[in-house]
DSSP file (Angstrom, degrees, kcal/mol; ACC not computed):
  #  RESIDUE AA STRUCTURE BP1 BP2  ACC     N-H-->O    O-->H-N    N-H-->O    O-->H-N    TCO  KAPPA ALPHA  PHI   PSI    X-CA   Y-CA   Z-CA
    1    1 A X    >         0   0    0      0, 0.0     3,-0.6     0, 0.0     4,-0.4   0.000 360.0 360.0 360.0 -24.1    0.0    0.0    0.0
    2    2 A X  T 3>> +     0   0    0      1,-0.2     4,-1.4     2,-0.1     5,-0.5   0.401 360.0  87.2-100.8  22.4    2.9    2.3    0.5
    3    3 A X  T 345S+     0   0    0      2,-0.2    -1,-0.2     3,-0.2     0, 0.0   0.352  78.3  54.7 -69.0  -9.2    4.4    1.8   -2.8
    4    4 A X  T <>5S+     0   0    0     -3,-0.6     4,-1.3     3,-0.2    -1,-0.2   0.705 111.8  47.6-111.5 -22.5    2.9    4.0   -4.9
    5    5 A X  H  >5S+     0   0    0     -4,-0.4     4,-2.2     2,-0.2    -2,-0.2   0.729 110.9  47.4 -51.0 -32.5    3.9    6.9   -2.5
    6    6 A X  H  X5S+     0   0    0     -4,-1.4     4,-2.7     2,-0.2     5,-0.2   0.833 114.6  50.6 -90.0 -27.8    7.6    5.9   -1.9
    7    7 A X  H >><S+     0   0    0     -5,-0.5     3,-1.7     1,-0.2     4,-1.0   0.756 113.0  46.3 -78.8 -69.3    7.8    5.6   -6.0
    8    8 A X  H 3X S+     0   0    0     -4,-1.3     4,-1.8     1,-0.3    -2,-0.2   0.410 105.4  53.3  21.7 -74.4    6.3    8.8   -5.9
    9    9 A X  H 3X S+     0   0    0     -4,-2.2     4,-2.7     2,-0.2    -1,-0.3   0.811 113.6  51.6 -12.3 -69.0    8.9   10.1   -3.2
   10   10 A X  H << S+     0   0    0     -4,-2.7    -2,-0.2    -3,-1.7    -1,-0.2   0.813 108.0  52.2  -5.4 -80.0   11.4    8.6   -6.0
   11   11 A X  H  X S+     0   0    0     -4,-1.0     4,-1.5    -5,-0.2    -2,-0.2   0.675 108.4  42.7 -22.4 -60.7    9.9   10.5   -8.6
   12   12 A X  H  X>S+     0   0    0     -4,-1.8     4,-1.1     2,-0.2     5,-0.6   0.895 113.1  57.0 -90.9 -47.5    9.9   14.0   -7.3
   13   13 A X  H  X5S+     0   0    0     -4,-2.7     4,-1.0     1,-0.2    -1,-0.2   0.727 115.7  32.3 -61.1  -9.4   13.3   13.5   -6.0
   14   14 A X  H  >5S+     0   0    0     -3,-0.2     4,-2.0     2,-0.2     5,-0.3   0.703 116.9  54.7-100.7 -41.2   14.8   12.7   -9.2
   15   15 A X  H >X5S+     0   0    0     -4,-1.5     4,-3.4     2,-0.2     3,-1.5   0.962 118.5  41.2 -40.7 -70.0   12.2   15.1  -11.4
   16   16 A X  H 3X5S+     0   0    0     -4,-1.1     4,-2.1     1,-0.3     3,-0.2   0.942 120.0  47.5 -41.4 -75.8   13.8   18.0   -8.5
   17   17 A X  H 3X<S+     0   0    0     -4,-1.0     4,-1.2    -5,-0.6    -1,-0.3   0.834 112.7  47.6 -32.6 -30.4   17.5   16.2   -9.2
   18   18 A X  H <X S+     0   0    0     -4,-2.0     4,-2.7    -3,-1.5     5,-0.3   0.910 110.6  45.9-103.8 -55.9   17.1   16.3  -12.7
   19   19 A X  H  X S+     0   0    0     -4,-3.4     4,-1.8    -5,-0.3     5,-0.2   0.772 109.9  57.4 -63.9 -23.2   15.8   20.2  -13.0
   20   20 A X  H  X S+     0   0    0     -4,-2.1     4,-2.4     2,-0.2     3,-0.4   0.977 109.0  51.5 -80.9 -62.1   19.0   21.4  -10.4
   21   21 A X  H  X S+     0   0    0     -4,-1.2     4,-3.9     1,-0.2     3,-0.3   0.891 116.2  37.9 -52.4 -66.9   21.3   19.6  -13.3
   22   22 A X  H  X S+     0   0    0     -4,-2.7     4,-1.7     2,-0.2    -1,-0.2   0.838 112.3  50.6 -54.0 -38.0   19.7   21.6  -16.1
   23   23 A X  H  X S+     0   0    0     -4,-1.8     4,-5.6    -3,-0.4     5,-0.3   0.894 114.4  50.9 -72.5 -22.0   19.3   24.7  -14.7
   24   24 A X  H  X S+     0   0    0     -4,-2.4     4,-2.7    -3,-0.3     5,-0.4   0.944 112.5  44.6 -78.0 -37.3   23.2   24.4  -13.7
   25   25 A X  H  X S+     0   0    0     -4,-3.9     4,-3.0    -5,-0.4     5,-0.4   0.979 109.8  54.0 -72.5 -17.5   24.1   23.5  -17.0
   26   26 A X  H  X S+     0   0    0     -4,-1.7     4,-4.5     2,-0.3     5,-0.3   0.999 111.4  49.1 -48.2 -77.6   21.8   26.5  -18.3
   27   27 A X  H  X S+     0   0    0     -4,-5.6     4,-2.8     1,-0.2     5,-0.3   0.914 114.2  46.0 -45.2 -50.3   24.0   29.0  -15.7
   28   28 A X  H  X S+     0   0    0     -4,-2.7     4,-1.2    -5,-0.3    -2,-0.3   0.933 113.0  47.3 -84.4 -30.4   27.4   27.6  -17.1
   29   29 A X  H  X S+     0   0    0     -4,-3.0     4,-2.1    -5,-0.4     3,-0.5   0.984 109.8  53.1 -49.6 -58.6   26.4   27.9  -20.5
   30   30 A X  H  < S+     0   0    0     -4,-4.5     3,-0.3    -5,-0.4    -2,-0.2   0.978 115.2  44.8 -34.9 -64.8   25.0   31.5  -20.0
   31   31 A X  H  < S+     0   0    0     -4,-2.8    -1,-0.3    -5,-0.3     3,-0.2   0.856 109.0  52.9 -51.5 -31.8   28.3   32.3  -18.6
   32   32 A X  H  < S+     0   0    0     -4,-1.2     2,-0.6    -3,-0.5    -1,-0.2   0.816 105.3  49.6 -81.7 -26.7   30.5   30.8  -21.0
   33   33 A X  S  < S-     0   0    0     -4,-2.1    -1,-0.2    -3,-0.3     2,-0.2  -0.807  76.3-179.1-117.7  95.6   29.3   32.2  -24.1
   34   34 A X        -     0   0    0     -2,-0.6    22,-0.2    -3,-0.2     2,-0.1  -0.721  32.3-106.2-106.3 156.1   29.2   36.2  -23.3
   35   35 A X  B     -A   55   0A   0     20,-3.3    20,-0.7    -2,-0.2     2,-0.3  -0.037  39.8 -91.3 -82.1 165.0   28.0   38.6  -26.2
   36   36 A X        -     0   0    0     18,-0.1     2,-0.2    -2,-0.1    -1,-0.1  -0.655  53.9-118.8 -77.0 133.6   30.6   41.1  -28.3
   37   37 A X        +     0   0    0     -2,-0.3     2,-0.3    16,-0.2     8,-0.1  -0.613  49.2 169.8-100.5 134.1   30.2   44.2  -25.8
   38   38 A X    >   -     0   0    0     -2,-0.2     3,-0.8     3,-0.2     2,-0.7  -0.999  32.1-140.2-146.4 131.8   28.7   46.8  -28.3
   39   39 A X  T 3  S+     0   0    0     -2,-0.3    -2,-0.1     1,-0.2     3,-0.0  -0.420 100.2  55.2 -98.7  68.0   27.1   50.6  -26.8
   40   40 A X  T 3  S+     0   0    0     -2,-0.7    -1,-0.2     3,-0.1     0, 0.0   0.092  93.7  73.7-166.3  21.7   24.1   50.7  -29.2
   41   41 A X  S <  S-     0   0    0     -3,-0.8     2,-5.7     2,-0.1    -3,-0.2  -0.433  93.7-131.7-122.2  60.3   22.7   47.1  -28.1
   42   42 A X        +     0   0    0     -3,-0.0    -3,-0.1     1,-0.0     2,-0.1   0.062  58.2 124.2  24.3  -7.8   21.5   48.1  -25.0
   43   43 A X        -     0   0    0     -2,-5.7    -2,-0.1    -5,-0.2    14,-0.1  -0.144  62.8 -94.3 -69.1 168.0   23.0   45.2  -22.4
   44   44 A X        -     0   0    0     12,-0.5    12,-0.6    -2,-0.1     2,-0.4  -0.402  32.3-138.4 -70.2 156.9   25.1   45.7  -19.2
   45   45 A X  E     -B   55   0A   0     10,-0.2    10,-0.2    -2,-0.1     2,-0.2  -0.976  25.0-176.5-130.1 153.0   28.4   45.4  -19.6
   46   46 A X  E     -B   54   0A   0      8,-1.8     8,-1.8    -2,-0.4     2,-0.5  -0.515  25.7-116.0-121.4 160.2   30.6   43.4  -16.8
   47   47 A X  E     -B   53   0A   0      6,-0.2     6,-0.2    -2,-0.2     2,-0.2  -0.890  29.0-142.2-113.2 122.3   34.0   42.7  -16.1
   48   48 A X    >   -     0   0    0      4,-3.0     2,-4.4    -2,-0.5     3,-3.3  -0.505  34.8 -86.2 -98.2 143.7   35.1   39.3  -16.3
   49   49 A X  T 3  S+     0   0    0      1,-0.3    -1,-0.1    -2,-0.2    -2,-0.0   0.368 126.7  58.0  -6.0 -18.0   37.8   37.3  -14.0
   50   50 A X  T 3  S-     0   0    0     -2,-4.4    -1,-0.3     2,-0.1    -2,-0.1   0.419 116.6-111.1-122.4   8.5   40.3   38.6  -16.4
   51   51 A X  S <  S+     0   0    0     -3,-3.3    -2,-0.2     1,-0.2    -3,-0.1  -0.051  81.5 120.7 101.6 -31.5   39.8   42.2  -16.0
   52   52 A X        -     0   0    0     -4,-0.4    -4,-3.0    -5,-0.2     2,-0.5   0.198  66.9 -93.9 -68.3 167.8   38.3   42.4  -19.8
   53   53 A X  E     + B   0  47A   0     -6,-0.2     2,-0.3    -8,-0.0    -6,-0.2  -0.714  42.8 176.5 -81.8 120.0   34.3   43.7  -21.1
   54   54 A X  E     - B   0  46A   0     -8,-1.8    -8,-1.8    -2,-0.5     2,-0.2  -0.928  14.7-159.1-129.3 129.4   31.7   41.2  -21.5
   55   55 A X  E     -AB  35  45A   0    -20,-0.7   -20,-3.3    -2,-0.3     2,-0.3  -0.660   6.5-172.5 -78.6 134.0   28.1   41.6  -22.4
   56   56 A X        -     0   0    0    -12,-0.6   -12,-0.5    -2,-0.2     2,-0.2  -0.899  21.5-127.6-139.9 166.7   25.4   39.2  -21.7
   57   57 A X        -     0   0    0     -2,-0.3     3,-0.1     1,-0.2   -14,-0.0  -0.696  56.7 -71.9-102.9 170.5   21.6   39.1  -22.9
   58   58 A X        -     0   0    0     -2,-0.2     2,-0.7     1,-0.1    -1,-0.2   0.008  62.9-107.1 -54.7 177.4   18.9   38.7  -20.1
   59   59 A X        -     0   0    0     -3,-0.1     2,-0.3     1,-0.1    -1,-0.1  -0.891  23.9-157.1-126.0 154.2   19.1   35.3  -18.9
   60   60 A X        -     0   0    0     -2,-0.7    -1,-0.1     1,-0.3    -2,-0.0  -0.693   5.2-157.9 -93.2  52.5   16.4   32.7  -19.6
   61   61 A X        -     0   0    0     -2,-0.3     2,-0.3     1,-0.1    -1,-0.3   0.439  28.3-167.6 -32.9 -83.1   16.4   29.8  -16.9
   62   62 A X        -     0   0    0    -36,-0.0     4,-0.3     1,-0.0    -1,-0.1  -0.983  48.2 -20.5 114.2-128.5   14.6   27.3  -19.3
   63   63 A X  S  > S+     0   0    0     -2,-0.3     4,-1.8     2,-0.1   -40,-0.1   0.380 117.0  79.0 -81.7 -11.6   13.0   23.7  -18.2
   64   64 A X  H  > S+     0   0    0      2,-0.2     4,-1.5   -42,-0.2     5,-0.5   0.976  88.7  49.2 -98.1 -49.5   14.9   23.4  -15.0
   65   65 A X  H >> S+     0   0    0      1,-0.2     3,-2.6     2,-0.2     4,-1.4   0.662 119.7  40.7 -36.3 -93.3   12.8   25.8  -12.7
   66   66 A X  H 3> S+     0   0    0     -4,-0.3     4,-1.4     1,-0.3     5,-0.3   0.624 109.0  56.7 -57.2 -47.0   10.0   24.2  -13.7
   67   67 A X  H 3X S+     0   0    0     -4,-1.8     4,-0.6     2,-0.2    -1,-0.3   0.868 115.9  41.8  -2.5 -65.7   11.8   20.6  -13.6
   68   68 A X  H XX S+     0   0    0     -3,-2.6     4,-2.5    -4,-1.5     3,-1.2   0.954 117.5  47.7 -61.3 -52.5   12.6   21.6   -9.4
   69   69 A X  H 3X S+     0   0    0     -4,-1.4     4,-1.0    -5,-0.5    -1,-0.2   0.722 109.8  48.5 -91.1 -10.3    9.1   23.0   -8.9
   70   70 A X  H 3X S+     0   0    0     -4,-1.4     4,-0.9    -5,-0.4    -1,-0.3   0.611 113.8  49.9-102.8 -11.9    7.5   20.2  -10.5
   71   71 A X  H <X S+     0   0    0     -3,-1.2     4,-2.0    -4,-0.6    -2,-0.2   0.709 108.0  57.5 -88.5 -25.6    9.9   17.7   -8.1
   72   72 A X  H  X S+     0   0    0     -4,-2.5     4,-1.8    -5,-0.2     5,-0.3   0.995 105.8  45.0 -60.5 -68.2    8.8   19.6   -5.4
   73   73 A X  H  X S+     0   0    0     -4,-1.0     4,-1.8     2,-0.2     5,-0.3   0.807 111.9  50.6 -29.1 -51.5    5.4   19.0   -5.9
   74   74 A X  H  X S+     0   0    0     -4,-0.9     4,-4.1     1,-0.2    -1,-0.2   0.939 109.1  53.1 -78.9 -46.5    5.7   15.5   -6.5
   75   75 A X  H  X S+     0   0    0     -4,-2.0     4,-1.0     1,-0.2    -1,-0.2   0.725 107.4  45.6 -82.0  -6.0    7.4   15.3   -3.6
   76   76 A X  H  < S+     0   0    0     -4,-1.8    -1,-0.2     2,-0.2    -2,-0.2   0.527 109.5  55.9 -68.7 -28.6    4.9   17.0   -1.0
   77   77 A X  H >X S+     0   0    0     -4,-1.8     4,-4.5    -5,-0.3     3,-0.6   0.908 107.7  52.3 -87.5 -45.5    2.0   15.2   -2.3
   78   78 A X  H 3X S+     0   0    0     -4,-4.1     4,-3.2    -5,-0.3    -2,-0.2   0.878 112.4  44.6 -49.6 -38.5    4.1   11.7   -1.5
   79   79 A X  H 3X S+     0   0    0     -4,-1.0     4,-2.2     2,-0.2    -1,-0.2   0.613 113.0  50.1 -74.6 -13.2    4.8   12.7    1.9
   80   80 A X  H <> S+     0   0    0     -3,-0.6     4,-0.9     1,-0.1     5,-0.2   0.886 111.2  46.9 -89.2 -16.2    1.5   13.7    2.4
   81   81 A X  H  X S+     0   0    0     -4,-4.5     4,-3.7     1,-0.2    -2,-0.2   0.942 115.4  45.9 -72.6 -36.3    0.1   10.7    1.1
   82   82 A X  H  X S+     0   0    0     -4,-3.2     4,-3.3    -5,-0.4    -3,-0.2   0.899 110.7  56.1 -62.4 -27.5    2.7    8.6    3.3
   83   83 A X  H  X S+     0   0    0     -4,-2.2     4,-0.6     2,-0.2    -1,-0.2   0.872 109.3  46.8 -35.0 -43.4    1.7   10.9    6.3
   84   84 A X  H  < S+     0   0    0     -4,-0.9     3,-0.3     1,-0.3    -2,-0.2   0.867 114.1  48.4 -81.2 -35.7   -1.8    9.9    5.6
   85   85 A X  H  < S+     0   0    0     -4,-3.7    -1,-0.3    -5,-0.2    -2,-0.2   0.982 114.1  41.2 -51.2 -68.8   -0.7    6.2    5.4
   86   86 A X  H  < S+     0   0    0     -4,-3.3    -2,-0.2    -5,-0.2    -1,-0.2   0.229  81.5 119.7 -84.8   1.7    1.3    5.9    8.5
   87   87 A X  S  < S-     0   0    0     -4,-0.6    -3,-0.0    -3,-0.3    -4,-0.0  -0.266  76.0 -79.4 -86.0 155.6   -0.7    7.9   10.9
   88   88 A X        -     0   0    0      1,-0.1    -1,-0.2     0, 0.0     2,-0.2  -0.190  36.4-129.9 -64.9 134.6   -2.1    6.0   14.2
   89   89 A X        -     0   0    0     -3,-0.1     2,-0.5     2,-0.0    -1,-0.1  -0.526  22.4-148.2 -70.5 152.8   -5.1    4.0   13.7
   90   90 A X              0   0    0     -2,-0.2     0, 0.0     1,-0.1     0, 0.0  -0.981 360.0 360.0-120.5 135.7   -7.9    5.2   16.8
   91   91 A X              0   0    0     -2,-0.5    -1,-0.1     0, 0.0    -2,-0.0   0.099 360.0 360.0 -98.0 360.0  -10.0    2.3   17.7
C-alpha cells in the first residue's frame, strides 16, 4: 500500500535532481558564451575574472525551474500521502 507513495517520493526527487542539473548547466552555458560588448545594443556590460568587457543578454532559466518546482510537488504530495498512510489508527 505504500508503494505508490515511496515511488512517488522517487519521482519527485529525481524530477527535482534532474531540473538542479539543467538549470546548472543553463547558468554555465550563460556564462561561458558572453555577447561582443557593443554601446548601441542596450545590455550591461561586466568585467570578467580577467579584467576584460563582457556583455550578456537577459538570462532565460529554461526547463529546469519548472523541472525543481514540479519535483517539489511531487514530492509534497508523496509525503503527504505517506503521512496519511502511516498515521495512528484510533480504535
Amino acid at each position: 500500500m505504500t508503494r505508490v507513495p515511496l515511488a512517488l517520493l522517487g519521482a519527485g526527487i529525481a524530477v527535482a535532481l534532474l531540473g538542479i542539473a539543467v538549470l546548472a548547466f543553463t547558468i554555465a552555458e550563460y556564462v561561458g558564451n558572453p555577447l561582443a560588448v557593443s554601446s548601441t545594443s542596450g545590455r550591461s556590460v561586466f568585467t570578467d575574472g580577467d579584467g576584460g568587457f563582457v556583455s550578456y543578454d537577459y538570462f532565460q532559466p529554461g526547463p529546469g525551474v519548472s523541472l525543481i518546482t514540479t519535483g517539489g510537488v511531487l514530492t509534497f504530495a508523496s509525503l503527504f500521502l505517506l503521512a496519511m498512510l502511516w498515521r495512528p489508527r484510533r480504535r
